[in-house]
C-alpha positions in Angstrom: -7.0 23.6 33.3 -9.4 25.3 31.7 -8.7 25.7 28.2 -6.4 23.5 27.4 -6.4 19.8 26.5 -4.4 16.9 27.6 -1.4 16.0 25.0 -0.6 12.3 24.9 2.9 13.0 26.5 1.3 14.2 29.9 1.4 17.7 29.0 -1.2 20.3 29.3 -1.1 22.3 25.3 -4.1 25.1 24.6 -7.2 23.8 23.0 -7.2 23.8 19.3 -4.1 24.6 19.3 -0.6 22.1 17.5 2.5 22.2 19.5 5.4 23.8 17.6 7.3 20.4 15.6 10.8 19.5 16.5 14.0 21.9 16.0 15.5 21.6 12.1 18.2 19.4 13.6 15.1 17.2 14.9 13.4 17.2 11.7 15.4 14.3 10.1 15.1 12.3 13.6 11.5 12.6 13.2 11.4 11.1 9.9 14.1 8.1 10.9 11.0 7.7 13.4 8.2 7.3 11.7 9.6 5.5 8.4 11.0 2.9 10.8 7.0 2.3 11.7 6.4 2.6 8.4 8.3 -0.3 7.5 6.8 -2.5 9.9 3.4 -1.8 9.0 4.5 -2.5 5.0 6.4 -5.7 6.0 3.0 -7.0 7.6 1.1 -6.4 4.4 2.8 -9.1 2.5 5.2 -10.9 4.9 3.1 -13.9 5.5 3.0 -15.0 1.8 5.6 -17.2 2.1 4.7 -18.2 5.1 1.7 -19.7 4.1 2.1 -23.4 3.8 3.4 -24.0 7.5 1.4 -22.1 8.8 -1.1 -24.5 6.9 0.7 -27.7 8.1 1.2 -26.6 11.4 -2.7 -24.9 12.2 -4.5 -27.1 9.5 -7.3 -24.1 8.5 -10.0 -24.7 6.2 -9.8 -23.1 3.0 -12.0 -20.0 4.1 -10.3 -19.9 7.0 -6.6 -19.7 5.3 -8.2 -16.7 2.9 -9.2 -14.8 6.1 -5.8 -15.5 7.7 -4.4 -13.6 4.4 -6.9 -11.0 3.9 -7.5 -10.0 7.5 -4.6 -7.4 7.7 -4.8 -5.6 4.3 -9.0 -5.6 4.5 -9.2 -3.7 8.5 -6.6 -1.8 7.6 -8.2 -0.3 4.0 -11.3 -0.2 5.9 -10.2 2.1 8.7 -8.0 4.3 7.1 -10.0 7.2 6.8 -11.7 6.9 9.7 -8.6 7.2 11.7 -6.7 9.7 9.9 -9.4 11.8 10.4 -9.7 11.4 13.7 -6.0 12.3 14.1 -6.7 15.7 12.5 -9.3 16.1 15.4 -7.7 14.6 18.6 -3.9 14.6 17.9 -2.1 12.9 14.9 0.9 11.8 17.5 -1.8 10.6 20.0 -3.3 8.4 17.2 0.0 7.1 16.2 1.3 6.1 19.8 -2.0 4.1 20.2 -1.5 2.4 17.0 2.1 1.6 17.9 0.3 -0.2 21.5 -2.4 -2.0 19.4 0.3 -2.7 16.8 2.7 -4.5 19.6 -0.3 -6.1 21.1 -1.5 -8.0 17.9 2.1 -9.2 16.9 2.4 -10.8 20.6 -1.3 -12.3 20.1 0.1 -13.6 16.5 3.2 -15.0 17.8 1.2 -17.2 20.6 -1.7 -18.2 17.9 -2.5 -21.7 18.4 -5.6 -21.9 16.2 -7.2 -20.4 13.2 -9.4 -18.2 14.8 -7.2 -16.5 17.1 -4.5 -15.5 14.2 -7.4 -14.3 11.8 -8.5 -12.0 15.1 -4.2 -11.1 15.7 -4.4 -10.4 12.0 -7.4 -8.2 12.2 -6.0 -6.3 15.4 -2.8 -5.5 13.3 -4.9 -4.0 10.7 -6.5 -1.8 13.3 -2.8 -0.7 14.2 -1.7 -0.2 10.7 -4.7 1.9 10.1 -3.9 4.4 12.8 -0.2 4.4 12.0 0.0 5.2 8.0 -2.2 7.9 7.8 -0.7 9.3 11.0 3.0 9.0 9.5 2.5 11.0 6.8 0.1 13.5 7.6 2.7 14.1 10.3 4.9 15.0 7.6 2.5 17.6 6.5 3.5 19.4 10.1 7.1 18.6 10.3 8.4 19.7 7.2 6.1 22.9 6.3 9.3 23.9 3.2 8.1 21.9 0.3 11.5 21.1 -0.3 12.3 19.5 2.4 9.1 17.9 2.8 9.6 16.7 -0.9 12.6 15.0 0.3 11.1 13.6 3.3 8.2 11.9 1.0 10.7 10.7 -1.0 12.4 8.8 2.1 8.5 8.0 3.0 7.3 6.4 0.3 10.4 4.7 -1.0 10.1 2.6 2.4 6.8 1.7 2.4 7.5 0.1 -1.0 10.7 -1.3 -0.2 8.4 -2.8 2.7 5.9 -3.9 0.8 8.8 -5.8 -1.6 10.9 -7.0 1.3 8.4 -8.9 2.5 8.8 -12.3 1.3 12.5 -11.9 1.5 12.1 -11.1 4.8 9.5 -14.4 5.3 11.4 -16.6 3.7 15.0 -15.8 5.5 13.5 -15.9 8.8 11.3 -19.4 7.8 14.8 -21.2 6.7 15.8 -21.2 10.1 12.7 -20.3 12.4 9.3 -21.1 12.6 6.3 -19.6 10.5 5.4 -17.3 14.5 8.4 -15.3 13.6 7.4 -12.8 10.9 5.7 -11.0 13.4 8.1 -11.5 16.2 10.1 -8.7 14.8 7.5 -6.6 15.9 7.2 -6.8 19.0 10.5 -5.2 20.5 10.6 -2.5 17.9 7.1 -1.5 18.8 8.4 -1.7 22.5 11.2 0.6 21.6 8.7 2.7 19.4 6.3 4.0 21.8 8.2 6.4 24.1 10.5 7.1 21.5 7.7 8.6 19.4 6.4 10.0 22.5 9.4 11.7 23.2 10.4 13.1 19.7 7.4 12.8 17.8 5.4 16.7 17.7 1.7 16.5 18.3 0.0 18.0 15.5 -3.9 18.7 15.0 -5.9 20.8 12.7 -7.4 23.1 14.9 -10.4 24.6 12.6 -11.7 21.0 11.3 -14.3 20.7 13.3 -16.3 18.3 15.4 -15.4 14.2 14.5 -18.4 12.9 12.9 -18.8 9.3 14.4 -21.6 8.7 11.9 -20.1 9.6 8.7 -16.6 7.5 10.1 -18.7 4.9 10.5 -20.2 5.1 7.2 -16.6 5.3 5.3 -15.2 2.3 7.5 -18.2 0.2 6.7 -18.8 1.1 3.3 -15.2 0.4 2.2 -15.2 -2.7 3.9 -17.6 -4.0 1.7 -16.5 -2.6 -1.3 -13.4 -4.3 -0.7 -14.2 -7.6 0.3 -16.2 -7.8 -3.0 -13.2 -6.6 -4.8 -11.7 -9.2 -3.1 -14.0 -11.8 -3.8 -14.5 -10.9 -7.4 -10.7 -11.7 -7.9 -11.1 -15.0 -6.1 -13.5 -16.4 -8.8 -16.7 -15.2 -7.3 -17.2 -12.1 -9.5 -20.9 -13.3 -10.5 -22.0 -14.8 -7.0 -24.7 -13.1 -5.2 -22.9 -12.5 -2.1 -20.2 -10.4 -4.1 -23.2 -8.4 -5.9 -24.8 -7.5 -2.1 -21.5 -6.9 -0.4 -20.8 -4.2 -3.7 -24.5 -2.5 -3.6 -23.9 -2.6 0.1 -21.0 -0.5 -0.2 -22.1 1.6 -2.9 -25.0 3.1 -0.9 -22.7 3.1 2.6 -20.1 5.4 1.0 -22.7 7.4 -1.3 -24.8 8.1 1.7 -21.0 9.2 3.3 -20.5 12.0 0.5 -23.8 13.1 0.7 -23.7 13.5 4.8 -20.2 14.9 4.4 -21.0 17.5 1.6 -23.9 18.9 3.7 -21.7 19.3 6.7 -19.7 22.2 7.9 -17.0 20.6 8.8 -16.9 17.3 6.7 -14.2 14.9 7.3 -13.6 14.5 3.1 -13.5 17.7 1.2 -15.5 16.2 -1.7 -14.2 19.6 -3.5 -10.7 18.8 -3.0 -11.1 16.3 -5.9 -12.2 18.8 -8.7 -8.7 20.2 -8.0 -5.6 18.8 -10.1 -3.1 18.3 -7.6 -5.3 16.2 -5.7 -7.7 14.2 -7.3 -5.8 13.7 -10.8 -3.2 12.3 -8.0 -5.5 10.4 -5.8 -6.5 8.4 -9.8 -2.8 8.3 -10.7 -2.5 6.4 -7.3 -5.1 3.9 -8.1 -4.3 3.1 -11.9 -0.5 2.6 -10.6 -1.2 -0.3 -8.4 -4.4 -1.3 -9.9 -1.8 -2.2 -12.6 1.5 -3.6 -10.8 -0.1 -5.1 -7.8 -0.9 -7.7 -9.5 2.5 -8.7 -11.1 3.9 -9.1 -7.9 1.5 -12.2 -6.5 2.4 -13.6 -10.4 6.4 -12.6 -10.5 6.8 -14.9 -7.2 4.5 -17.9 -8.9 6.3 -17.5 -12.1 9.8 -17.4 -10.1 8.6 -20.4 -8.0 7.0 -22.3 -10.0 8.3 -22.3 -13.7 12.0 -21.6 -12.6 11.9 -23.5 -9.6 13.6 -20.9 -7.1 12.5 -21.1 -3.4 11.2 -18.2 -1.6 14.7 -16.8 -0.4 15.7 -16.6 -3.9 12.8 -15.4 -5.0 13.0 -12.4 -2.7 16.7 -11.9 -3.9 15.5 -11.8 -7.5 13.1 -9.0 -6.6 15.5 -7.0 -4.7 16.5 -4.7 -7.6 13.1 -3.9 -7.5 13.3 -2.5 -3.8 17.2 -1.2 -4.6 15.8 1.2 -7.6 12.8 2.5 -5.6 15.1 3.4 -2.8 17.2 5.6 -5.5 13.4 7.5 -7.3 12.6 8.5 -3.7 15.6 9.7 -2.7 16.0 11.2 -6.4 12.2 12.6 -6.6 13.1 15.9 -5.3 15.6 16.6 -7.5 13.1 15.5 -10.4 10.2 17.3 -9.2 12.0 20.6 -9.4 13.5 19.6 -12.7 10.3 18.6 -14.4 7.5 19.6 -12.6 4.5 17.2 -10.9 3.4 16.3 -14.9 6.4 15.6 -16.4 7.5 13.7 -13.3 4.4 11.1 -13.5 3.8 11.1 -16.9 7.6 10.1 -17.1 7.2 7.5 -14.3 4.4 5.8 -16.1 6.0 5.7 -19.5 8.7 4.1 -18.1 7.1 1.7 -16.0 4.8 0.4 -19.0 8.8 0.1 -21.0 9.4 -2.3 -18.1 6.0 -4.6 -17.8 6.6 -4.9 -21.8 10.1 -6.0 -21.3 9.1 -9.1 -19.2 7.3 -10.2 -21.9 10.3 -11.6 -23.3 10.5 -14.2 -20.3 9.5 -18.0 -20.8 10.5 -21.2 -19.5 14.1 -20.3 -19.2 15.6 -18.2 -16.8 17.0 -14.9 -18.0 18.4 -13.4 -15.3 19.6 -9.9 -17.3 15.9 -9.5 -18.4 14.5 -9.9 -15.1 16.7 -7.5 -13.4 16.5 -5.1 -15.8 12.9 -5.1 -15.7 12.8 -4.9 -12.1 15.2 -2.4 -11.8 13.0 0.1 -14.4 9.7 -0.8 -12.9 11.3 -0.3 -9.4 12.1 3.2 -10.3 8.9 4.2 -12.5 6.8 3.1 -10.2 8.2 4.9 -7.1 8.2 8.2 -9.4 5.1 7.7 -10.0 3.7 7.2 -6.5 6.2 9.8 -5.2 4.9 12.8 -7.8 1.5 11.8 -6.8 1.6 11.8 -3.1 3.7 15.1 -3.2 1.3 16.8 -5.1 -1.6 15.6 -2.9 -0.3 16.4 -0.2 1.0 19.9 -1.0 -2.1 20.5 -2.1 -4.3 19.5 1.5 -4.8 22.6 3.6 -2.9 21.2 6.9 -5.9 21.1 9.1 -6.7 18.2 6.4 -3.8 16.7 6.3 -4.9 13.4 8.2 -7.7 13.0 5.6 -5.4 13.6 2.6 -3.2 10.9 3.8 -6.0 8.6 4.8 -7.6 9.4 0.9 -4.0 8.7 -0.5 -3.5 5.4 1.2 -7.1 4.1 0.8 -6.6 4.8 -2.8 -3.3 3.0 -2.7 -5.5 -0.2 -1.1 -8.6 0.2 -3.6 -6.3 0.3 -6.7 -4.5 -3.2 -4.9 -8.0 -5.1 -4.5 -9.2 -3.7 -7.9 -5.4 -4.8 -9.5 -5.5 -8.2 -7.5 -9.4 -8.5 -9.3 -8.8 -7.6 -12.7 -5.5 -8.4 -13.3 -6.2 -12.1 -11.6 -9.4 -12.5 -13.7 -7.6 -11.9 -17.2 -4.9 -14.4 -16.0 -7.0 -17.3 -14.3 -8.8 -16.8 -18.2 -6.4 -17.0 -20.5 -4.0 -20.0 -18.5 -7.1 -22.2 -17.4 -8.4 -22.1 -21.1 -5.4 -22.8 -22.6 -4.8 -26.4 -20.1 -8.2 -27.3 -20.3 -7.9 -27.4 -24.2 -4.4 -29.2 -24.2 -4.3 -32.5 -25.8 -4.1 -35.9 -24.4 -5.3 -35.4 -20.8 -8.1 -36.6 -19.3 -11.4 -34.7 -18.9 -11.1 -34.4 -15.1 -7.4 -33.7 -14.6 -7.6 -30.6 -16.7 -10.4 -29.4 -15.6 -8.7 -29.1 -12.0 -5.8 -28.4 -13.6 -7.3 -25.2 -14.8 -7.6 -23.7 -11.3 -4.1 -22.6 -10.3 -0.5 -23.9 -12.0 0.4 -24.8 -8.5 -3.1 -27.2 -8.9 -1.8 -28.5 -12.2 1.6 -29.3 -10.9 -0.2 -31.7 -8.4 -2.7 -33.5 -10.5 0.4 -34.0 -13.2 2.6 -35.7 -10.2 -0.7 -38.0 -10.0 -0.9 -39.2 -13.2 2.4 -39.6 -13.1 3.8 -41.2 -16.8 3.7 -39.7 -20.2 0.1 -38.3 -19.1 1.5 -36.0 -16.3 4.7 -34.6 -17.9 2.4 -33.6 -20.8 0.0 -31.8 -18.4 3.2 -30.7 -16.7 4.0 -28.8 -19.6 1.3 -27.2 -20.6 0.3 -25.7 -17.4 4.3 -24.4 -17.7 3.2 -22.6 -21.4 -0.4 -21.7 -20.4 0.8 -20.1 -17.4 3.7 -18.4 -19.6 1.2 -17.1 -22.0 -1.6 -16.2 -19.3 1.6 -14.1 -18.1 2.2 -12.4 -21.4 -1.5 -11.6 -21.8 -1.7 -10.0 -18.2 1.7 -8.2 -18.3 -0.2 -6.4 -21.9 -3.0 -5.2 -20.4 -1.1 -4.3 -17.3 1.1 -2.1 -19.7 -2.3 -0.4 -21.2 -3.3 0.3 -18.1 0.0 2.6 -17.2 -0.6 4.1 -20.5 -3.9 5.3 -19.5 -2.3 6.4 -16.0 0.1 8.5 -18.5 -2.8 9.9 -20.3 -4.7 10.8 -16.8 -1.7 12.8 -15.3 -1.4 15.2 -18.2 -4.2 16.5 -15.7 -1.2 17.5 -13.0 -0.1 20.8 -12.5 2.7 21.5 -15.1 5.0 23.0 -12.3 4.9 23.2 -8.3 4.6 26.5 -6.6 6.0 29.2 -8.4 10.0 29.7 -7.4 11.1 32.7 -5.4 14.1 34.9 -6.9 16.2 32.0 -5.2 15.3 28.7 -7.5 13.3 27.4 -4.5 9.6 26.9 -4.2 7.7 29.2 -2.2 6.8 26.7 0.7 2.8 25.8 1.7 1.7 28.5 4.2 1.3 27.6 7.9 -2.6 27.1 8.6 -4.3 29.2 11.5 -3.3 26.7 14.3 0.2 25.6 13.1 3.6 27.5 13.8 6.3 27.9 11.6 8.8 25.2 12.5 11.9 28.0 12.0 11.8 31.8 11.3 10.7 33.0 7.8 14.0 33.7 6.9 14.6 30.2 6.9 11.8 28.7 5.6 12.2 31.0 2.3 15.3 29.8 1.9 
């Protein structure tokens, strides 16, 4: 017909032009929806930690085969981020979303059947492809949906609360399902709920597009996904041990000139797919640092809470996942709280708050050694749980509040690449200051021999090994200094990891002191509809 475009669902809509969202009553439904996708995607990410050494034992990978196995997912996924939630804004964030549901489903079933290496590193890869199309897509979506700031503060609240609660529950989640089942089934879950998923999004999910962004530029996509692959992949090889190997060096310069050439192409374009602007603003690019510095400085703790759990106190990997569930438990409560704290305190107050109190919590593990303490630990975890979600939650709100909604693919796609960068970044530095400071301190402990220390030095789990083979008064002295280095290494990273949320606290004084100014009624004067988006109810209501 002329002047129209197919929708996804089979339905003819007008060309440029974004389908009024879902009735209020809807609205919620919508968001059960997507954060149920969400939480899939999140699981992925970290799910197959614990899974590691049967899947080992049972498809025998080499050593750079395992690391690929890992880093797969989380690398495609970083990588394609932007290039997909930009498409979205062009071709339909829906129809993005209901392919990367498909692809999704597709790579879980591919997973499940893997009977070699190569063929779970390529299911791995493919799931990355389908959790690139479906973040962005989920909350740029909630750009559309929920157009009253209030609402849609709640609604991020509910968003980003389970994507961390996904990213926590992951090894609990691996480790239930490997005491009774086999390593295949962390990603057999997926596979019906993505069955399910599909024509239930394509039923109640809205389309949405933004109808004045322009042509897609292939190119410059192409430039982004490239450039931040290799920027990431040296991140991620810098915090294996190879930060001063060439390949790291060429993968980095590689990606430098990749993504500088993509901001100059995109700042001489009139449509670009990043407003380059948008980042001299505030709300958006103070927001888009806060993200980074966050998990640049807690991703990290995570990888070394479960060793320390494991491997000092001896828990296995369903108890480990129970001792981090306060964690998930207290982000749950900040993102169903962080409305009510954003209109108390405003954007600053909110992160600046969320940092402080986070850095309070790194500090207080401190006080953990060789002993269990069990009220320290989930007291920390319950106050980094909860400063940590603020923080994420002020700083997505405001970004996203701040996007004009033809950009809202791009915003989300900026957010979560952010949220990946500051991971590989965390995972570098953090790793770096530890692997220093623990495989000094058991290479200088006395009365072991020359060679046992030295590969000792690599990893406690190394140390526990080469201690069992010396067996005698020789290995339980090795024992136990790999048990205080790696105590100490801990103390050393949780302290830097606490100066880094203090800088994250000194960046967001940059935030807007309040949101949108309030109407005569307390409430905040909602984000206008752009020129191809309807108001989801009548003014009257959306004042309200």
């Amino acid at each position: 017909m002329p002047g129209t475009s197919p929708d996804p669902a089979g339905s003819d809509v007008p060309a440029q032009r974004t389908r009024p969202p879902a009735p209020v009553a809807g609205r919620w439904t919508v968001l059960v929806v997507l954060c149920a996708s969400l939480l899939l995607v999140a699981l992925d990410a970290t799910v197959l930690h614990v899974a590691v050494p049967a899947v080992t034992a049972d498809l025998r990978p080499g050593p750079v085969e395992l690391l690929w196995i890992v880093d797969a997912y989380p690398l495609v996924c970083a990588s394609l981020l932007i290039l997909f939630g930009t498409l979205g804004d062009r071709v339909g964030r829906r129809r993005v979303l209901l392919f990367g549901y498909a692809i999704f489903g597709l790579a879980s079933v591919l997973a499940v059947l893997a009977h070699t290496p190569g063929v779970l590193i390529a299911a791995r890869a493919l799931l990355g492809v389908g959790g690139a199309m479906i973040m962005p897509a989920t909350l740029s979506l909630l750009r559309h949906v929920f157009p009253d700031r209030r609402e849609r503060a709640l609604a991020i609240g509910v968003w980003s609360a389970v994507a961390a609660v996904g990213a926590a529950a992951g090894p609990l989640v691996g480790g239930l399902l490997l005491e009774h089942f086999w390593w295949g089934s962390v990603f057999l879950l997926n596979i019906p709920l993505m069955v399910v998923a599909v024509p239930v999004g394509r039923l109640l999910v809205p389309e949405s597009t933004g109808g004045d962004s322009g042509p897609w530029d292939v190119l410059g996509a192409l430039l982004a996904a490239t450039g931040l692959c290799c920027v990431i992949l040296a991140v991620k090889q810098a915090g294996d041990g190879r930060l001063l190997h060439p390949g790291t060096g060429a993968l980095l310069a590689a990606g430098a000139v990749l993504l500088g050439w993509f901001a100059h192409r995109q700042r001489r374009r009139p449509f670009p797919l990043v407003d380059f602007t948008a980042f001299a603003r505030p709300a958006f690019g103070t927001a888009v640092s806060c993200i980074v510095l966050t998990v640049l400085s807690l991703v990290g703790l995570a990888l070394l809470a479960a060793q320390y759990l494991q491997l000092i106190l001896g828990l296995s990997p369903l108890q480990t996942g129970l001792r981090l569930l306060p964690l998930s438990l207290a982000a749950i409560a900040a993102g169903l709280a962080g409305p009510r704290l954003l209109r108390a305190l405003g954007p600053r107050a909110m992160v600046v708050g969320g940092f402080l109190l986070t850095a309070v919590a790194v500090l207080s593990l401190t006080a953990l050694g060789e002993r269990d303490d069990p009220a320290v630990c989930v007291g920390a975890f319950l106050l980094l749980g909860f400063g940590l979600q603020t923080v994420l939650f002020g700083c997505y709100e405001s970004m996203l509040a701040d996007a004009p909604p033809e950009q809202a693919g791009s915003a989300a796609a900026i957010g979560e690449t952010a949220y990946q960068l500051g991971a590989g970044l965390g995972i570098a530095l953090l790793g770096t200051v530890m692997n220093g400071t623990y495989g000094s301190a058991v290479e200088s402990a006395p009365g072991i021999p020359e060679r046992a220390a030295e590969a000792a030095g690599h990893s406690l789990g190394e140390a526990l090994a080469v201690a069992d083979s010396l067996g005698g008064a020789a290995g339980e002295v090795l024992r136990e200094s790999a048990r205080l280095a790696f105590v100490q290494g801990m103390h050393v990273t949780l302290l830097v990891s606490a100066g880094l949320l203090l800088a994250g606290a000194l960046a967001a004084l940059r935030l807007p002191r309040a949101v949108h100014r309030a109407d005569d009624r307390g409430g905040y004067v909602p984000a206008q509809p752009g020129p191809t988006e309807e108001p989801l109810l009548p003014q009257s209501v959306t004042n309200r």
